[in-house]
C-alpha positions as CSV (number, residue, x, y, z in Angstrom):
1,X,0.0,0.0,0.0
2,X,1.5,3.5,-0.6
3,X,1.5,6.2,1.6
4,X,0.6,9.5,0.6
5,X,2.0,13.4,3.0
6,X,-0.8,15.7,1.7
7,X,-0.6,19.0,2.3
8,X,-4.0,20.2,2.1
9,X,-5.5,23.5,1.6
10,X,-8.5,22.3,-0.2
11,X,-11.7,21.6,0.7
12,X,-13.2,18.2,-0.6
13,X,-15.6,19.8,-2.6
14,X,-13.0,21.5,-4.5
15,X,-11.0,18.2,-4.8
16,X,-11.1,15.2,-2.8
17,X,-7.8,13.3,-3.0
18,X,-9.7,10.2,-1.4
19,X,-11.9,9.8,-4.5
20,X,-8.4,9.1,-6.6
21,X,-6.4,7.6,-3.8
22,X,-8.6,5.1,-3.0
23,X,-6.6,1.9,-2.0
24,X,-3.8,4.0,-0.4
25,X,-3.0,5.4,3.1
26,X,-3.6,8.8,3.3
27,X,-2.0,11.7,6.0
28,X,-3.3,15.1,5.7
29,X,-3.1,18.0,7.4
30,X,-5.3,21.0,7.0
31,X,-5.2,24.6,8.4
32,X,-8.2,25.5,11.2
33,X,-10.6,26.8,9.1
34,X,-11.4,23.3,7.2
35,X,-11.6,21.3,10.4
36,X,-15.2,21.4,10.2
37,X,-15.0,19.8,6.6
38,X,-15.4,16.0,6.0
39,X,-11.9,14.1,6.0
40,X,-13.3,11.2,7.5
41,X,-11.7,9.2,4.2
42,X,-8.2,10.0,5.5
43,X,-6.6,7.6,7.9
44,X,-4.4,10.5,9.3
45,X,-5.9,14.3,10.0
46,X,-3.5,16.6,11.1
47,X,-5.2,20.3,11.7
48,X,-2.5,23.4,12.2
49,X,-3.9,27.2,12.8
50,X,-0.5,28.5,11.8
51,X,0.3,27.2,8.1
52,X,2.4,30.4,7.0
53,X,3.9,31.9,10.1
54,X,5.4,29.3,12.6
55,X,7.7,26.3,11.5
56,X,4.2,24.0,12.8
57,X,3.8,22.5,9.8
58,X,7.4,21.4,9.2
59,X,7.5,19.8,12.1
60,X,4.6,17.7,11.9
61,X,5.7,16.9,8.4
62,X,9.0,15.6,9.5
63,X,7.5,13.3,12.6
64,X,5.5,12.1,10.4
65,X,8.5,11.3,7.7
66,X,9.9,9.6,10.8
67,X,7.0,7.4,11.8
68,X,5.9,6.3,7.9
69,X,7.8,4.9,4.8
70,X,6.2,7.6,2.4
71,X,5.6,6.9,-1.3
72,X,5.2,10.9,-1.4
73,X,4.4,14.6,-0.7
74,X,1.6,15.6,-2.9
75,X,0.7,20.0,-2.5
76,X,-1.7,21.6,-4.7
77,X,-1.5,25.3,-2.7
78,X,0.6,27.9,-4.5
79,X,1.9,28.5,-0.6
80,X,2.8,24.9,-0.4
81,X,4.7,23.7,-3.6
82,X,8.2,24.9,-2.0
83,X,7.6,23.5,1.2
84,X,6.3,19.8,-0.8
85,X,9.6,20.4,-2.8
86,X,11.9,20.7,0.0
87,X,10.2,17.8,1.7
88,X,10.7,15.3,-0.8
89,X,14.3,16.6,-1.0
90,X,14.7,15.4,2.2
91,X,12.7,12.0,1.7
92,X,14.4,10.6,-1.5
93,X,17.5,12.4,-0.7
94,X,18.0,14.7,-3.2
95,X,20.0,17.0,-4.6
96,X,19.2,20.4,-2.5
97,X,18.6,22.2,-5.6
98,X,15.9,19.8,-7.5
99,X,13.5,22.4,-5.6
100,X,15.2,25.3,-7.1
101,X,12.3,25.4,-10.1
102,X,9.7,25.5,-7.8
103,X,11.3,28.7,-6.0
104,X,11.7,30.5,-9.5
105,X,8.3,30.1,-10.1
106,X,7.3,31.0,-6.6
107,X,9.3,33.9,-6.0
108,X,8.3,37.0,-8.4
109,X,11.6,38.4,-8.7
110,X,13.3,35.1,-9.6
111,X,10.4,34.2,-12.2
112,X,11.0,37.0,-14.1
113,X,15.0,37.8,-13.8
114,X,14.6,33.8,-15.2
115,X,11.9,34.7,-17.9
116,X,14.2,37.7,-19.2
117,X,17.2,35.6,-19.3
118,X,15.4,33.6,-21.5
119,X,14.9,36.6,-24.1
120,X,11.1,36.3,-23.3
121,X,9.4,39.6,-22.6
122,X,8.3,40.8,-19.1
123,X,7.2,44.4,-17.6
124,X,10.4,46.3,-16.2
125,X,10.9,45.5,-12.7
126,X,13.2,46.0,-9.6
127,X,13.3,44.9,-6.2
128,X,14.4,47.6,-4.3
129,X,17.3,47.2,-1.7
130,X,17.2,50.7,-0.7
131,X,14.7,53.7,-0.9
132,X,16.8,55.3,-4.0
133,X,16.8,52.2,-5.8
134,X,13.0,52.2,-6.0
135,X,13.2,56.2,-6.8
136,X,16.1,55.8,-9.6
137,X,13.8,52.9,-10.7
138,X,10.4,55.0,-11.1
139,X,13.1,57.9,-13.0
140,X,13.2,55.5,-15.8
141,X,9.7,54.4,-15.8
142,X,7.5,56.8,-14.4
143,X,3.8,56.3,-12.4
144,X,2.0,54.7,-12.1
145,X,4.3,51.6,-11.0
146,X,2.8,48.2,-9.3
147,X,4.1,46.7,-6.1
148,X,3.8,43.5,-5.8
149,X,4.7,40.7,-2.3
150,X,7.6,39.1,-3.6
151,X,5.7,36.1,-2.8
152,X,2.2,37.0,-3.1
153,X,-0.5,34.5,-4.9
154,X,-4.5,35.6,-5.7
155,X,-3.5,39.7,-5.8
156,X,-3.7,39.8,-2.4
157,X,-1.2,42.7,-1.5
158,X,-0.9,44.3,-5.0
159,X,-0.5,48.2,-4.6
160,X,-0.9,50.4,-8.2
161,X,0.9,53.5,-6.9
162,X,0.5,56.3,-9.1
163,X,2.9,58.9,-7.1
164,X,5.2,59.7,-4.3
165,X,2.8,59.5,-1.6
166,X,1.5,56.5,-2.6
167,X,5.2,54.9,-2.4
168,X,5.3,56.4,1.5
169,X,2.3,54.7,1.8
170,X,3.9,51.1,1.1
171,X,6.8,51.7,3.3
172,X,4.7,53.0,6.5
173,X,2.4,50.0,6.2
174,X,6.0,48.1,6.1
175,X,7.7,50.0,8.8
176,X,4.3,48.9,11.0
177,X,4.1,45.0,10.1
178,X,8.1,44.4,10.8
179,X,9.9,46.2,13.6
180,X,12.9,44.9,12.5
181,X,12.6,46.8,9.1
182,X,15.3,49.3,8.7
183,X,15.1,51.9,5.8
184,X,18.2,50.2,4.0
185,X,17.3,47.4,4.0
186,X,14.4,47.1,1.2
187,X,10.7,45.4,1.4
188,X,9.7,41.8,0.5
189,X,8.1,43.8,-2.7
190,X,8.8,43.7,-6.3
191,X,7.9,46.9,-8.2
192,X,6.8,47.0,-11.8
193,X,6.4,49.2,-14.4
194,X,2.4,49.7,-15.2
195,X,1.4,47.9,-18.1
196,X,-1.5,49.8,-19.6
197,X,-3.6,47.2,-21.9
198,X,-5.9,43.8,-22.1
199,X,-5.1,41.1,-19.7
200,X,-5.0,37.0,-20.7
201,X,-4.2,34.2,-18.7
202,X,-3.8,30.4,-19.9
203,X,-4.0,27.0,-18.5
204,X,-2.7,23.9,-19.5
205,X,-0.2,21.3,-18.2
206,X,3.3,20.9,-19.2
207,X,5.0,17.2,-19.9
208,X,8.5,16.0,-21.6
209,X,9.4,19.4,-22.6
210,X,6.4,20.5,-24.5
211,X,3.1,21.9,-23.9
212,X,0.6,19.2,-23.9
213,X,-2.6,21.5,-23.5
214,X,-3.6,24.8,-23.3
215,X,-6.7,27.2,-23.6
216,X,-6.2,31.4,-23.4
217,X,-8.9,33.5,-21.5
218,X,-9.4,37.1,-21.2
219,X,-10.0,39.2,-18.2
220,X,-13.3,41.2,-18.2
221,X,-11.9,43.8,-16.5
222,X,-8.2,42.6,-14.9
223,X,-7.3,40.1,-12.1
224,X,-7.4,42.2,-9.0
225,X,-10.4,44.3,-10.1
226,X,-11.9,42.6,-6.8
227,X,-10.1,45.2,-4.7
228,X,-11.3,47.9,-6.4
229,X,-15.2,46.3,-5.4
230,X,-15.6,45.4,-9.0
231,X,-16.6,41.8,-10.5
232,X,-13.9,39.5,-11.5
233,X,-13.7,36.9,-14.3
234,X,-12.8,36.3,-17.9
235,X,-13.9,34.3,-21.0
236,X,-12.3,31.7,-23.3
237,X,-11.1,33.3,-26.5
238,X,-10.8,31.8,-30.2
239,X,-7.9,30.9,-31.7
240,X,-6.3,34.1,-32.8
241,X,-3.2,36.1,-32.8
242,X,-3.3,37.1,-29.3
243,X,-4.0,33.0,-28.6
244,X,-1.4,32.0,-30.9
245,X,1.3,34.3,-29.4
246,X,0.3,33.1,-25.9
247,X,0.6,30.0,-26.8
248,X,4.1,30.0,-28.8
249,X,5.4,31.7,-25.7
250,X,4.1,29.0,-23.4
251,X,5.7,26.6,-25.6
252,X,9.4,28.5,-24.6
253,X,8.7,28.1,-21.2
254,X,7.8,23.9,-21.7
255,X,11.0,23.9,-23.5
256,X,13.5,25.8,-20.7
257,X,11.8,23.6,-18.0
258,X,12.8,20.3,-20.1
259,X,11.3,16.8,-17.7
260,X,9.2,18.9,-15.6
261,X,5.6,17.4,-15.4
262,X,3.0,20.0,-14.3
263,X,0.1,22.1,-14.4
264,X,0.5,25.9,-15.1
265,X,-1.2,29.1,-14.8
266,X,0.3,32.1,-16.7
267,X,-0.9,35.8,-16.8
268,X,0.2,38.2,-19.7
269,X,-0.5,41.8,-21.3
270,X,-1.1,42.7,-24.3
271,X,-0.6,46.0,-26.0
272,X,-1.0,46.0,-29.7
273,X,0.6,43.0,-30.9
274,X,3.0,43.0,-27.7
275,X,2.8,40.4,-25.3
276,X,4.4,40.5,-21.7
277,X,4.5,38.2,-19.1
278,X,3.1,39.2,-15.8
279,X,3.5,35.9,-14.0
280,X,3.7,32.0,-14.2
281,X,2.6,29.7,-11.4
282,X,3.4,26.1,-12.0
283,X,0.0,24.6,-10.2
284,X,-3.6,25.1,-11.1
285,X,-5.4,28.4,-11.0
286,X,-8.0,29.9,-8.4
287,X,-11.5,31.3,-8.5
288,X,-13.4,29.3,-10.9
289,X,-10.6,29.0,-13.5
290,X,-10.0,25.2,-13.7
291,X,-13.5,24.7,-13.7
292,X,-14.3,26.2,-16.7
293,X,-11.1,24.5,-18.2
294,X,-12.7,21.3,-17.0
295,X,-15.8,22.5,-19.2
296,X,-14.2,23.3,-21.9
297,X,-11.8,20.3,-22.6
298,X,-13.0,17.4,-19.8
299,X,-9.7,17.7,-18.2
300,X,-9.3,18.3,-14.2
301,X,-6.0,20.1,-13.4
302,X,-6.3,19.2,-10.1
303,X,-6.4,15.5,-10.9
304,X,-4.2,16.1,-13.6
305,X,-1.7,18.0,-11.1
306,X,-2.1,14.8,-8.7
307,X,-1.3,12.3,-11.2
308,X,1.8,14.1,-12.0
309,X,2.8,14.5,-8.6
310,X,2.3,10.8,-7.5
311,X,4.3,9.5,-10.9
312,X,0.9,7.5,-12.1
313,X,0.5,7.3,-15.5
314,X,-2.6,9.3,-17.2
315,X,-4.4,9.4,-20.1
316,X,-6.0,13.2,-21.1
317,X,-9.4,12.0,-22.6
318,X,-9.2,15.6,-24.2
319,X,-13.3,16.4,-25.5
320,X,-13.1,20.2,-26.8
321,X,-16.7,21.8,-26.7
322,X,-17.3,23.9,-29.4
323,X,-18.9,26.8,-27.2
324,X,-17.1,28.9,-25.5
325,X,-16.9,29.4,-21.6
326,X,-16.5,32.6,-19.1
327,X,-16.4,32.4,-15.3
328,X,-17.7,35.7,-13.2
329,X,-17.0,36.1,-9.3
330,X,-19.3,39.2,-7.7
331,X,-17.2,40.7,-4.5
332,X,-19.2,41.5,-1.4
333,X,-19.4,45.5,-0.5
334,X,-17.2,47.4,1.6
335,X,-16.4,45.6,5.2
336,X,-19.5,46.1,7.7
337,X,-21.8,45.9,4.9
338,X,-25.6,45.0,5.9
339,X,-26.9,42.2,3.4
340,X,-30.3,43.7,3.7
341,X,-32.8,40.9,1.3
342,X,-32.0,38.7,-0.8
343,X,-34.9,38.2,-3.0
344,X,-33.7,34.8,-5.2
345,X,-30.2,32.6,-4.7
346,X,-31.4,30.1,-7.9
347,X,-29.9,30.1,-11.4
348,X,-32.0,32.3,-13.9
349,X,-30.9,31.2,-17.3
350,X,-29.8,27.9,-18.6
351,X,-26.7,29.0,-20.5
352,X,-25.4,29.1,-16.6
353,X,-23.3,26.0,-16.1
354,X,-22.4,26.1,-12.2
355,X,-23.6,28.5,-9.4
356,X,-22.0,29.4,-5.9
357,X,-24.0,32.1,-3.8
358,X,-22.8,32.7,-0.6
359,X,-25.0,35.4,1.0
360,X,-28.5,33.9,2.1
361,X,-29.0,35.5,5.5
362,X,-30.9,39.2,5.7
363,X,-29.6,41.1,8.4
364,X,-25.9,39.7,8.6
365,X,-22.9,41.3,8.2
366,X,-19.9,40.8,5.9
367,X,-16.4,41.5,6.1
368,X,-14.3,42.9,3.6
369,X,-12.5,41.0,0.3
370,X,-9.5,39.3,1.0
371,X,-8.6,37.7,-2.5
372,X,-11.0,36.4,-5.4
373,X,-12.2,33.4,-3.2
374,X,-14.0,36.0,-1.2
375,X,-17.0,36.3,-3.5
376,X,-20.6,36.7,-3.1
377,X,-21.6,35.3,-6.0
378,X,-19.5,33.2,-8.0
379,X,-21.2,31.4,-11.9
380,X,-19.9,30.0,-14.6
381,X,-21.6,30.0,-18.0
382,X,-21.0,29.5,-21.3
383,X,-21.7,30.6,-24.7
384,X,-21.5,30.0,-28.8
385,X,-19.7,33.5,-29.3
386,X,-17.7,36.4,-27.7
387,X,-20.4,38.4,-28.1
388,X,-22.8,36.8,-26.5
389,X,-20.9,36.0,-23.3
390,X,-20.2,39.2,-22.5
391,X,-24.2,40.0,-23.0
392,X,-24.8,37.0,-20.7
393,X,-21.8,38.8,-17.9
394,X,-24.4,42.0,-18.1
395,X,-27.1,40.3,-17.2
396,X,-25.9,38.0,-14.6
397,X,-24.8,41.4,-13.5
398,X,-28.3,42.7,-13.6
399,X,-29.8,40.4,-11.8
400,X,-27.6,40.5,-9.1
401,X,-28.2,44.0,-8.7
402,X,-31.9,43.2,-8.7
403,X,-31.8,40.5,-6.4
404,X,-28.9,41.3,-3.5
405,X,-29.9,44.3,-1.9
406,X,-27.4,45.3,0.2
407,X,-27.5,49.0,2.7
């Protein structure tokens, strides 16, 4: 029987590893807020309410490297792929630096000083190591700029500083996190020039050096439009130049990485006929992204991402549908807001594919967005043109608007 470290962020309804591990032995552990989630399937549950700020985790992982002859480490959680990496360094005793991919992708500044090596373009950048750096750094560029976590996943943290004050902003908010920050001695943020045009992402997976699969989407309005209180989301697009270039520059990266198996989720700009790379994350994407991948081709990323990870062999039963596909998350109001009635929580129309309301209760209270999970309305829909998706977006829109009341 194999035996299976799983580092779990996910909630089974999202992807339950039971369901594809079923004759193995399976150790978990999960942070605090999915202890109330069914794991029952597992014969191990390990629950941690500090995944990102204390060495917990690491050391349960290690005890239980200790107690079990592991087949093992399987991560899904953009926050967990170096810590999964470094793990199974440790358990097939590796070479130190066989998790060195995993960082590059992890860590902004590394991604794209690796990206430009490889004559493929990004958005200037510089991570600071001193105030004048930063300042000789917006000399060449000018505002706006973006500052970005180093380390930052779901455009949590992202700052579009358009001048001066803005910049003082970042470092006071710094200065009060970390007492230990000194003014020479930078922040864990990457600064980028602004990029001022239509934003794509694609998905696929990645196998023996080429790019197996892949399908281009386009932002409705940007990634973190969320923060702003806006709707987030984006729609399949045709094959096209825009697709074509995405995809020729996906196939570079498949290349560079040579025998890496694994998912991907890549974010560009395009201006004109330009196209930068904002980012590249080697696991599956968040919101309701691989779900309307999974529509679109039959292929789950997350099992896909698994099946790579545990070395099983795979077969992509790859069905493309013809229509095309769009995925819309509504963000709750302000923080404090009164949900005041809710009139209807059902689907309206039947070009809507899946549905995820998660304000029900008049009179309750919400607290602010966090990241693009913290929706109020999540759908996913699909239609037989560009056109006619972003007809069906305004009128999801509509009736949301009609039908959340919030004071």
């Amino acid at each position: 029987m194999k035996k299976w470290l799983i580092i779990n962020r996910l909630p089974p309804s999202t992807f339950n590893y039971r369901q594809h591990l079923a004759n193995d032995y399976l150790i978990t552990i999960i942070p605090q807020y999915l202890s109330s989630q069914d794991f029952s399937g597992y014969n191990e549950v390990y629950v941690s309410d500090s995944f990102d700020k204390s060495i917990e985790v690491d050391s349960i992982c290690e005890k239980i490297m200790s107690n079990h002859l592991l087949s093992g480490v399987i991560a899904m959680h953009k926050r967990d792929l170096i810590r999964a990496e470094k793990l199974r360094d440790i358990l097939f005793k590796r070479d130190q630096n066989s998790s060195h991919l995993s960082m590059t992708f992890r860590n902004k500044y590394y991604m794209k000083s690796w990206l430009k090596e490889k004559g493929i373009e990004v958005p200037r950048f510089c991570l600071p190591n001193h105030h004048l750096d930063i300042l000789h750094f917006i000399k060449n560029v000018g505002f706006p700029i973006i500052g970005k976590p180093i380390c930052g996943s779901s455009s949590v943290g992202i700052k579009k500083i358009k001048n001066v004050f803005d910049l003082n902003q970042v470092y006071i908010e710094y200065y009060k996190k970390d007492s230990g920050f000194l003014p020479d001695s930078g922040i864990p943020f990457i600064f980028e020039e602004w990029i001022n045009g239509d934003m794509f992402h694609a998905d696929g997976f990645f196998s023996e050096g080429k790019l197996k699969i892949i399908e281009v989407s386009k932002y409705f309005r940007g990634c973190s439009s969320y923060r702003e209180g806006y709707d987030t989301g984006s729609y399949l697009i045709p094959k096209n130049n825009t697709y074509n270039s995405i995809c020729n520059i996906m196939s570079q990266v498949a290349y560079y990485i040579n025998d890496r198996k694994t998912v991907f989720h890549a974010e560009f700009f395009s201006v004109g006929s330009k196209i930068y790379v904002c980012e590249i994350a080697l696991r599956p994407a968040g919101a309701k992204v691989t779900k309307v991948f999974e529509k679109k081709t039959g292929i789950n990323l997350y099992e896909t991402s698994l099946k790579m990870q545990t070395n099983e062999s795979y077969v992509c039963n790859i069905v493309i549908d013809k229509s095309l596909f769009a995925w819309l998350a509504i963000p709750k109001p302000k923080k404090n807001t009164r949900l005041e009635r809710v009139l209807s929580t059902s689907p309206f129309a039947s070009y809507i594919c899946a549905w995820d309301c998660r304000v029900t209760s008049s009179g309750d209270y919400y607290k602010d967005n966090i990241n693009t999970f913290d929706y109020s309305l999540a759908v996913v829909f699909k239609g037989e043109s560009t056109e006619l998706i972003l007809q069906q977006r305004k009128e999801i829109l509509e009736w949301y608007e009609k039908n959340i009341i919030w004071s």
